[in-house]
Each structure stands twice: as structure tokens, then as C-alpha cells.
MDTraj code that builds the backbone (N, CA, C; nanometers):
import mdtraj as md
import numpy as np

residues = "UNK UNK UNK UNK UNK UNK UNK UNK UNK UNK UNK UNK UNK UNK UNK UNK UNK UNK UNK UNK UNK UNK UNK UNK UNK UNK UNK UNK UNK UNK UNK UNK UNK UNK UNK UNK UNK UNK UNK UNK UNK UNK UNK UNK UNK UNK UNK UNK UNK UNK UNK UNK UNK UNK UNK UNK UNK UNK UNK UNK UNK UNK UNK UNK UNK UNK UNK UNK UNK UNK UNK UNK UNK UNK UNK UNK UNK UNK UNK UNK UNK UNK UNK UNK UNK UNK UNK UNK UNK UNK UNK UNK UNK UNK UNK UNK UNK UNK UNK UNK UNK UNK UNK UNK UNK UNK UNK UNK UNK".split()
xyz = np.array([
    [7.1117, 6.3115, 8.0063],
    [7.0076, 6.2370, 8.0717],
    [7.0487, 6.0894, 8.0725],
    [6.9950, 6.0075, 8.1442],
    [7.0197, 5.8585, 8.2120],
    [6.9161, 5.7775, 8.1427],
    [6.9401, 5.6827, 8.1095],
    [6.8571, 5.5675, 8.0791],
    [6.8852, 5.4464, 8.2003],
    [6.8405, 5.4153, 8.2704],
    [6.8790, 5.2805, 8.3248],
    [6.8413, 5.1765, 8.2741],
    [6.9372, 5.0489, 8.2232],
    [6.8658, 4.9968, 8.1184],
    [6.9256, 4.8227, 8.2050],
    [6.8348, 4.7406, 8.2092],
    [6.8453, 4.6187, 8.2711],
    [6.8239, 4.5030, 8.1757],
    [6.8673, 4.3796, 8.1742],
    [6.8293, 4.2711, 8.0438],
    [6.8728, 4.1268, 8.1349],
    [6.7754, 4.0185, 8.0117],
    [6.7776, 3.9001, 8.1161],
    [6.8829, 3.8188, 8.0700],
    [6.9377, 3.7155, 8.1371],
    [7.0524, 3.6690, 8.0981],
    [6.9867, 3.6262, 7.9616],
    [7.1100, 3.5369, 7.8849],
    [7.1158, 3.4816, 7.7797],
    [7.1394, 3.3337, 7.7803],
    [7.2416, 3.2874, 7.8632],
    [7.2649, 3.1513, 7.9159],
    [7.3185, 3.1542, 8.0590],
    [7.3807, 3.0357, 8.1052],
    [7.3894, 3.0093, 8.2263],
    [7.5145, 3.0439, 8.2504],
    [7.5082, 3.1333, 8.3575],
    [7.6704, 3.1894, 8.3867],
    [7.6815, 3.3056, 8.3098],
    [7.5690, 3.4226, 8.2671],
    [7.5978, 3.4825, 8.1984],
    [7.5129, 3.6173, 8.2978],
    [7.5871, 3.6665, 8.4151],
    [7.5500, 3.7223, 8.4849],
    [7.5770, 3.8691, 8.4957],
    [7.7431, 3.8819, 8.4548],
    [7.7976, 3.9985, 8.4586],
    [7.7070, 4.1098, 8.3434],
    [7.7270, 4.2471, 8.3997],
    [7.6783, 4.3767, 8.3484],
    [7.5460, 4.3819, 8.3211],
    [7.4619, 4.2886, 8.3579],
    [7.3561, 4.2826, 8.3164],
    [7.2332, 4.4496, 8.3873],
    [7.3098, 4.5041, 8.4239],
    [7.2591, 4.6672, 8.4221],
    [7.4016, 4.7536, 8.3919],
    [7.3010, 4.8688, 8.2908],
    [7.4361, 4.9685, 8.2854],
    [7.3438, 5.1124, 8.3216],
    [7.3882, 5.2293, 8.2921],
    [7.3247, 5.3345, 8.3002],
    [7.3770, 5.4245, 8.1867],
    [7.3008, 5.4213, 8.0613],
    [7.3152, 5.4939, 7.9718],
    [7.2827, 5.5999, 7.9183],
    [7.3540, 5.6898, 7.8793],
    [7.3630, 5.8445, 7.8773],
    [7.3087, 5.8948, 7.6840],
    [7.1983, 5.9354, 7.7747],
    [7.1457, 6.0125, 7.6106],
    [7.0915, 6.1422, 7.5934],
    [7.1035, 6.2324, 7.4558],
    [7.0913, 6.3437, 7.4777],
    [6.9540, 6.3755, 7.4825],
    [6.9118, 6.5309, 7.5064],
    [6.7753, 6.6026, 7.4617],
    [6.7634, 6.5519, 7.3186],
    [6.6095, 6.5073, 7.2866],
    [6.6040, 6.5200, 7.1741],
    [6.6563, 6.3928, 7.0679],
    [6.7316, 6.2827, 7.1437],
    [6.8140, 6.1989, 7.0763],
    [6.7196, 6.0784, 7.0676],
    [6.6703, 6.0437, 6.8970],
    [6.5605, 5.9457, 6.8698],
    [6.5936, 5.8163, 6.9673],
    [6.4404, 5.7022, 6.9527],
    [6.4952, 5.5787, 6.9889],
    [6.5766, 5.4774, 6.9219],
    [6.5534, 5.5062, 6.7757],
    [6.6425, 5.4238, 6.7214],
    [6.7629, 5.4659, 6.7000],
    [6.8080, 5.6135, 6.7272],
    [7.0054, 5.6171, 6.7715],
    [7.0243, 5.5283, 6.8919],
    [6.9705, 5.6076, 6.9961],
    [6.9570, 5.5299, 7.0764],
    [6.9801, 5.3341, 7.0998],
    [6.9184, 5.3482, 7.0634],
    [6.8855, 5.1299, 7.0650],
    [7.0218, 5.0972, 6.9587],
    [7.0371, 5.1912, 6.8421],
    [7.1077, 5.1086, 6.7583],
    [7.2778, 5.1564, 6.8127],
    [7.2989, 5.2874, 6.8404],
    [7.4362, 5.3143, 6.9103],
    [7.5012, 5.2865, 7.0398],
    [7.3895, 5.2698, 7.0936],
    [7.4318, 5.2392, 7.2689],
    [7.3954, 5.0891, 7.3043],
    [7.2415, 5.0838, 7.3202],
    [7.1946, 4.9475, 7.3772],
    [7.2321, 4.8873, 7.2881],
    [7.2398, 4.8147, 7.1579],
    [7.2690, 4.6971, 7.1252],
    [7.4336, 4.6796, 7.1301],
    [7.4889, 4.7601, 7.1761],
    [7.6359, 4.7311, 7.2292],
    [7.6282, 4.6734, 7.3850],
    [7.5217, 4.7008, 7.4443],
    [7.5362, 4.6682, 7.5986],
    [7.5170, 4.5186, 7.5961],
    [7.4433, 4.4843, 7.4781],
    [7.3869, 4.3184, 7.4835],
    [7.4485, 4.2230, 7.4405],
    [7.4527, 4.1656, 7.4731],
    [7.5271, 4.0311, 7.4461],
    [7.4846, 3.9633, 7.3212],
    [7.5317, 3.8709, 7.2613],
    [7.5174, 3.7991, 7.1643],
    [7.5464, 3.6452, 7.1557],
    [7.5146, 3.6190, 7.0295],
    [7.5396, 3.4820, 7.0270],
    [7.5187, 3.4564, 6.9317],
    [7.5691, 3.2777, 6.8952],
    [7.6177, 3.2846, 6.7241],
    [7.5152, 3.2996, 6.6643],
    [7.4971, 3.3473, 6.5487],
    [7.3798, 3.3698, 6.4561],
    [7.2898, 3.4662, 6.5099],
    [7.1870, 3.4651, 6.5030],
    [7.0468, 3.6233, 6.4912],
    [7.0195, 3.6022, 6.6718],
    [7.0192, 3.6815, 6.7157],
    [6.9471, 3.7069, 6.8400],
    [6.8931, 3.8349, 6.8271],
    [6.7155, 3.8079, 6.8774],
    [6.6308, 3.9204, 6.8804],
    [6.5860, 4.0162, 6.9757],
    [6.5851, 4.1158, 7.0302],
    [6.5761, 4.1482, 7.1662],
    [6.4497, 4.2495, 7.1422],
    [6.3673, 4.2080, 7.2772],
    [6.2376, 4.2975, 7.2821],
    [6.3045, 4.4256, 7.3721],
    [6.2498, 4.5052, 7.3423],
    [6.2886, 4.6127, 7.4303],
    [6.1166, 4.6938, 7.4837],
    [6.1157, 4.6942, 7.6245],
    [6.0174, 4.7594, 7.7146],
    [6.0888, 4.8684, 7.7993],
    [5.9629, 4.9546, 7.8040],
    [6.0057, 5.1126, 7.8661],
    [5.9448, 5.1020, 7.9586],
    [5.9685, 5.1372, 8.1277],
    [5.9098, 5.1542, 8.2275],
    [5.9323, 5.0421, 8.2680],
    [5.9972, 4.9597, 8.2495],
    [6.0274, 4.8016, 8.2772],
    [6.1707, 4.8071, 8.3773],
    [6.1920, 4.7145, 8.4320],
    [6.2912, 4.6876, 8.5242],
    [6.3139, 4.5255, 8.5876],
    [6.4423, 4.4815, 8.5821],
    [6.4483, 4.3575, 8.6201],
    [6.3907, 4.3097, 8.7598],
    [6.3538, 4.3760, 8.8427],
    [6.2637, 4.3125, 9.0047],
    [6.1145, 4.3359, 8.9644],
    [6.0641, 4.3714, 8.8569],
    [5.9298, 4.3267, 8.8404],
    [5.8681, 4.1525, 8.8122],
    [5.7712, 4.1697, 8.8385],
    [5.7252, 4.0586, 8.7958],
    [5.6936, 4.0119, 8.7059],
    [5.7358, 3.8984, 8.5630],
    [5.7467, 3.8990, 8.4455],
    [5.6304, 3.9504, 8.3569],
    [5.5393, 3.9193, 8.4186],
    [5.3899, 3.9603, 8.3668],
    [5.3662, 4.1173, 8.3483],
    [5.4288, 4.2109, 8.4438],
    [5.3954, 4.3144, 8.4412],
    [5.5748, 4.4334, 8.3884],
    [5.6768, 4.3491, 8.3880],
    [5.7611, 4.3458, 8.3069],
    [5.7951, 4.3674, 8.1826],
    [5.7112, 4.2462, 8.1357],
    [5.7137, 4.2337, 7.9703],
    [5.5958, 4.2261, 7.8940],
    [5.4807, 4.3210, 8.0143],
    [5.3526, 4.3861, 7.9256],
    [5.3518, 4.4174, 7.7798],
    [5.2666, 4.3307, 7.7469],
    [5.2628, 4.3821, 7.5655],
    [5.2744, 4.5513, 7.5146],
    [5.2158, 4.5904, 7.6107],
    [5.1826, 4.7684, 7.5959],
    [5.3147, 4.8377, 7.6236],
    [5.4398, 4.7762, 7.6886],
    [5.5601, 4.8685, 7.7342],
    [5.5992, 4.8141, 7.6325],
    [5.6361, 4.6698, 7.5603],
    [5.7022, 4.6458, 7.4490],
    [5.7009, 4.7847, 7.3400],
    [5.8754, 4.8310, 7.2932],
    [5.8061, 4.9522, 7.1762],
    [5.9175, 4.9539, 7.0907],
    [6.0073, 4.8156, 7.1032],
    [6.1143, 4.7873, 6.9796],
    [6.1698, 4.6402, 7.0226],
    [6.2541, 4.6286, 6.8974],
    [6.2965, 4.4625, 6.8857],
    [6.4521, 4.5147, 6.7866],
    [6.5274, 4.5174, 6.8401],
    [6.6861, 4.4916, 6.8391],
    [6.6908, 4.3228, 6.7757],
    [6.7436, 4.3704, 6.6383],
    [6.7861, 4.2278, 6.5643],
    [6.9562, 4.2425, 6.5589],
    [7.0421, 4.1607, 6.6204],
    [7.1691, 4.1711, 6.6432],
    [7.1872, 4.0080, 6.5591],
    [7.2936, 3.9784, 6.4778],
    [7.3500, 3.9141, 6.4143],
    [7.5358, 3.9347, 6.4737],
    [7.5587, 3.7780, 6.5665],
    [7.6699, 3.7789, 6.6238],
    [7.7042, 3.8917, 6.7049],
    [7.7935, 4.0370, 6.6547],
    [7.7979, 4.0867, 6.7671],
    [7.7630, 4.2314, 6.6813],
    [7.6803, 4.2306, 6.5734],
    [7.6823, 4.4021, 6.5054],
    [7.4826, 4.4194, 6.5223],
    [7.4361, 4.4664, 6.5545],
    [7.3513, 4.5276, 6.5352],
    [7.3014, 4.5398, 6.3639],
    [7.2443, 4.4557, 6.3646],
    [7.1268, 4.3945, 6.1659],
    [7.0249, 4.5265, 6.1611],
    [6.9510, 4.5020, 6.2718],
    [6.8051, 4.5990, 6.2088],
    [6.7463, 4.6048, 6.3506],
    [6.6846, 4.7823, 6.3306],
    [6.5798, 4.8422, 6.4862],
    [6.4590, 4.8233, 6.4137],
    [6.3589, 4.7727, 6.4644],
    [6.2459, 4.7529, 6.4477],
    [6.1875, 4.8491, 6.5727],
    [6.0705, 4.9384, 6.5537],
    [6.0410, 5.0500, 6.6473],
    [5.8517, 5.0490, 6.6105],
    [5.8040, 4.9948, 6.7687],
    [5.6559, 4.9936, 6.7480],
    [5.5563, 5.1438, 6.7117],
    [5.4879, 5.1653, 6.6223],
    [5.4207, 5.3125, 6.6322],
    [5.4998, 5.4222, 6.5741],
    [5.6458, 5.3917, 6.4960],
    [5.7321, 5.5032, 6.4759],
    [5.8229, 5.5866, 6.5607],
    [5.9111, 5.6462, 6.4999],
    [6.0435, 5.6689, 6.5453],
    [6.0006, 5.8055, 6.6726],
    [6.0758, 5.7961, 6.7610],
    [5.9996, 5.9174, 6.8624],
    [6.1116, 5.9342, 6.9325],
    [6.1336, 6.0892, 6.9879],
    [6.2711, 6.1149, 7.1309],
    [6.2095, 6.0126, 7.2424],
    [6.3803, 5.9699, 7.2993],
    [6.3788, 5.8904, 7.3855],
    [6.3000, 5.9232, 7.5053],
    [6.2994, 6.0837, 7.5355],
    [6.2273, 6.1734, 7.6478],
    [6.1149, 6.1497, 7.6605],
    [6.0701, 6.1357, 7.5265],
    [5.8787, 6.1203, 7.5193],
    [5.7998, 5.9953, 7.5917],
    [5.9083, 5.9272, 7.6342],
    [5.8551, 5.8413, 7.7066],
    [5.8207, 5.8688, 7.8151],
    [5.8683, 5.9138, 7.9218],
    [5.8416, 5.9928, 8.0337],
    [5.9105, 5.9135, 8.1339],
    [6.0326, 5.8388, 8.1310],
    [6.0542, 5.7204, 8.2296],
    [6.2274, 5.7281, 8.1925],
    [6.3076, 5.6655, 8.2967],
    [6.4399, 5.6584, 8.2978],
    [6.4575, 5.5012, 8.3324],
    [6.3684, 5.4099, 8.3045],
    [6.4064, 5.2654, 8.2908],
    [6.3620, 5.2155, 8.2008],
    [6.4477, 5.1088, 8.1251],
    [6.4492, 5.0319, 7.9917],
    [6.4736, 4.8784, 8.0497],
    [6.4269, 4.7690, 7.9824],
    [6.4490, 4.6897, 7.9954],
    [6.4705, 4.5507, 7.8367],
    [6.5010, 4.4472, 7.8773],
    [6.5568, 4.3991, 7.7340],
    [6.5720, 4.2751, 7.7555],
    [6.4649, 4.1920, 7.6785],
    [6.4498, 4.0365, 7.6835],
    [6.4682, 4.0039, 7.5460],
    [6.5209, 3.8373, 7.5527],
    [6.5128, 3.7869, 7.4402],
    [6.3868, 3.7590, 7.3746],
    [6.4075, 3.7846, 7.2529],
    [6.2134, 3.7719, 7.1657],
    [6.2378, 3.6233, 7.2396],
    [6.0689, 3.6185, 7.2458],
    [5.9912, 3.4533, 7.2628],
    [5.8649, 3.4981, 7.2262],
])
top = md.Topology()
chain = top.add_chain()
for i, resn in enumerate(residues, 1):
    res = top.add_residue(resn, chain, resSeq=i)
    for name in ("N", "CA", "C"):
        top.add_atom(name, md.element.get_by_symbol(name[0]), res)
traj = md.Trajectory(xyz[None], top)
């Protein structure tokens, strides 16, 4: 199965790959997920960068309805370029249970 997963830049000129399409199994939690695949897709930078992660989200929405408090359902703590700690809203759940094949991924603010 496909995840399409989209994220906002980080700085200026930082345009490339900013969508990939990532492949996950039946059954395969969100935090394998987030911690084996997506926080490799993301970029970094020196010291802690935090990343919200929203489900049903996609980069041509409109930020408001984007980065709805209610799609927010994890936060990717990456330190330089390794993946620190998954933080996962409501507990650990298959990626399937969401019911959606788009992910999206902003920096915490």
C-alpha cells in the first residue's frame, strides 16, 4: 500500500523531493512507519527539528484546513539527521486505520 506523503519546505531553496510516495505494509503501525520511512524523507537541520505530522492533509490545501488540529496525530522529533523520538496522538494504531493515502508534514510552530 501507498502513503503519499507531502512536507513544507524548511528554508529557502529547499525545494527538491518535497513529495515522495511511500510504501507500507497491511497491518504496519504508525510509529514503524514515521520512525523507518518518513523521518528519513525529511530533512533536517542542525540541532532538534520537530515535525507535526497530519493525515488526510496535502500540500494544495489551504493552511487552515491543512494543518487542522483534528488531522494532527504525531510529532517526529529528529536531532540533525537520526530520528530522537515518535510522539503519537491517542496511541499507537495501523497505518490503514486511518482510511486515507495522504500524509502531510510541517515544522512544529
Amino acid at each position: 500500500m501507498l502513503m503519499h506523503l507531502s512536507r513544507e519546505s524548511v528554508s529557502n531553496g529547499d525545494d527538491y523531493d518535497r513529495c515522495a510516495d511511500l510504501e507500507y505494509q497491511e497491518g504496519e503501525m504508525l510509529s514503524t512507519f514515521l520512525r523507518s520511512k518518513v523521518s528519513i524523507f525529511l530533512p533536517y537541520t542542525n540541532g532538534l527539528t520537530v515535525w507535526s505530522i497530519y493525515m488526510d492533509s496535502e500540500e494544495n490545501q489551504e493552511i487552515s484546513e491543512r494543518e487542522a488540529s483534528e488531522k494532527k496525530v504525531a510529532f517526529i522529533h529528529k536531532i540533525e539527521n537520526r530520528c530522537a523520538k515518535v510522539e503519537i496522538k491517542g496511541g499507537d494504531r495501523a497505518v490503514s486505520s486511518f482510511g486515507t493515502d495522504k500524509m502531510y508534514c510541517a515544522v512544529y510552530r
